[in-house]
N, C-alpha and C positions, 0 to 999 in steps of 0.2 A: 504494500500500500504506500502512498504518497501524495503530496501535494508541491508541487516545484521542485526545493532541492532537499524538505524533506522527505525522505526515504528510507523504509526502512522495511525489514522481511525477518517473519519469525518461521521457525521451524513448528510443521504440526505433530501434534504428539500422537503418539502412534495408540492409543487409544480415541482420537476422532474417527467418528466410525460416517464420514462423510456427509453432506448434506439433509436435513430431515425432507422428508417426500414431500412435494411441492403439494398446494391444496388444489383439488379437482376445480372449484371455484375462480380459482387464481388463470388458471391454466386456460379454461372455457371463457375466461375476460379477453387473453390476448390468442386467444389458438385459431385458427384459420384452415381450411381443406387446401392441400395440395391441389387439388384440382381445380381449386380457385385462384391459385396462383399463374394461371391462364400461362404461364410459359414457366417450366423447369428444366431446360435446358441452354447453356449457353450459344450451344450454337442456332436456336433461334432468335437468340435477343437481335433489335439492329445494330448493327455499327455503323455510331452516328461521326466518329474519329477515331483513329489511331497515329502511334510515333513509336520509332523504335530508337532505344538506346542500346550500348555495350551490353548492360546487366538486364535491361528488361523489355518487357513493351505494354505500353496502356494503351488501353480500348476505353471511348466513350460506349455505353452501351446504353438501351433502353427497350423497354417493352410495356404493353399495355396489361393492366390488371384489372379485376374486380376485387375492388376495396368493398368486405362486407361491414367494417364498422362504419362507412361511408352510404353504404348502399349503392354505390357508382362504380363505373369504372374509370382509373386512374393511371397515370404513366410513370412507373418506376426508372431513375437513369440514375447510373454509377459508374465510374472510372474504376477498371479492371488493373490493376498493377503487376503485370505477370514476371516473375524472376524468371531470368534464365541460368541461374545458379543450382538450380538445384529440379531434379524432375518431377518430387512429390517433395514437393515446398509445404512449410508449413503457412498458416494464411491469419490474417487480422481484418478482421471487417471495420471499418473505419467510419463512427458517428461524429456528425459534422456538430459546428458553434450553432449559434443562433440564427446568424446573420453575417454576413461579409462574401467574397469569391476564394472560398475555402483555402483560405492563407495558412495556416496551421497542416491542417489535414492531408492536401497536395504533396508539399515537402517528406510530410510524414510517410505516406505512399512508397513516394520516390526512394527515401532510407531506407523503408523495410525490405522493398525492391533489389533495392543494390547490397544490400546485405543476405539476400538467399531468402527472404519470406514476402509470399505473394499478401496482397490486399486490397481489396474492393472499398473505396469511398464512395455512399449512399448518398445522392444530394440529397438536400432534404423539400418537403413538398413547396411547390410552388404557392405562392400567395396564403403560403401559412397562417400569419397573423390576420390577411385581411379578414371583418367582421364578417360572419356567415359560414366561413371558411370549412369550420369545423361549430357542433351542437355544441361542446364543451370541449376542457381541454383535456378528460380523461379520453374523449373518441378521437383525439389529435395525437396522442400517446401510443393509443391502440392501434392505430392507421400506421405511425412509422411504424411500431415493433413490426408489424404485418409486413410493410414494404423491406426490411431488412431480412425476415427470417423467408421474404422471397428470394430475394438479390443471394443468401448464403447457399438457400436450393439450387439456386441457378449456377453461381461457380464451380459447387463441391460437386455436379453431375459433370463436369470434364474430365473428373480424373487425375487433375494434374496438380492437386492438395492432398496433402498427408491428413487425412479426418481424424488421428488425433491429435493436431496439433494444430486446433484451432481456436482464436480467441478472440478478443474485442478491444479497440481502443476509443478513446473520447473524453474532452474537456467542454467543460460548460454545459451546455445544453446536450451535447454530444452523452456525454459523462450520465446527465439527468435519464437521457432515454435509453440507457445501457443497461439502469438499474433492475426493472422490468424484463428487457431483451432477456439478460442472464440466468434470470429470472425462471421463465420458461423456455428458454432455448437449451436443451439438453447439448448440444454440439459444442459449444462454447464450454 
C-alpha cells in the first residue's frame, strides 16, 4: 500500500486464510452477462489507431456495448499497450483521473510496456459529469466497473496475458472506481 513516496508492504501471515466470500448482493450490484458484453474478443474490437515502438505497440480500440445499468447501448475505447518483451506478459488494467487527456495514465502504459507488462487504459465515459448523464452516481460506478470488466474480457481472450498475473492501477478517481472493480472482479 501507499500514497506518493509513502510506501510501504507487510508480509501476510500464513495463517490468513484469504479473502472472506464476497456477498451475492454485492456481486449482482456490479455483475453483468458476458453476453452482454456485445464483443469478447479483441480481434473484433475496431482499431480506431495504432504506433509501434522498440518495446511495444498501442492500439486505440473501441466497440459498442449494452450498458444494462444504463439500459442503453454504449461505446467502450481503450489504448491497448502490448509489450513485446515478453509472450504471456503479465497485464495492468489502467483507471483513468477524473478529468484531463490522461497525463498520468498514458506514461504509465508506456513504462509498464517497456518494462515487459502489457496494459489497457479505459477512457472513461464521455460526458460523465454532464447532468442526466447518469440517474445517480452509484449507476455511474456500476457502468465503469461494467465497461472495465468488458475491456479485461476483451484483452485476456488473445492469449497473449499471463491470467495470473493480472492486476489494477489508479489514482484519484481512477483509485475510487478500482475499489469496487477489485471488488468483484475475481481476475485481478
Amino acid at each position: 500500500s501507499g500514497c506518493g513516496v509513502f510506501t510501504s508492504h507487510h508480509e501476510v501471515s500464513d495463517k490468513y486464510a484469504g479473502p472472506a466470500p464476497r456477498s451475492s448482493r454485492v456481486i449482482a450490484n456490479f455483475n453483468y452477462r458476458k453476453e452482454e458484453a456485445a464483443i469478447e474478443r479483441l480481434v473484433d474490437t475496431i482499431l480506431l489507431e495504432s504506433r509501434e515502438t522498440v518495446y511495444f505497440s498501442c492500439e486505440k480500440r473501441s466497440f459498442k456495448s449494452f450498458d444494462v445499468h444504463l439500459k442503453k447501448e454504449t461505446e467502450v475505447t481503450f489504448e491497448y499497450y502490448r509489450t513485446k518483451l515478453q509472450e504471456r506478459a503479465p497485464f495492468v488494467l489502467i483507471s483513468p483521473i477524473l478529468g484531463g487527456s490522461y497525463p498520468f495514465e498514458r506514461p504509465m502504459g508506456e513504462l509498464l510496456a517497456e518494462n515487459g507488462i502489457s496494459s489497457a487504459l479505459v477512457y472513461r465515459p464521455r460526458r460523465k459529469l454532464r447532468f442526466g448523464t447518469y440517474p445517480s452516481l452509484e449507476v455511474m460506478v456500476r457502468s465503469i466497473v461494467s465497461d472495465r470488466r468488458k475491456v479485461l474480457d476483451t484483452v485476456l481472450s488473445g492469449g497473449a496475458i499471463d491470467e495470473q498475473k493480472v492486476g489494477s492501477f489508479g489514482i484519484s478517481m481512477g483509485a475510487i472506481t478500482n475499489v469496487p472493480l477489485i471488488g468483484v472482479e475475481r481476475r485481478l
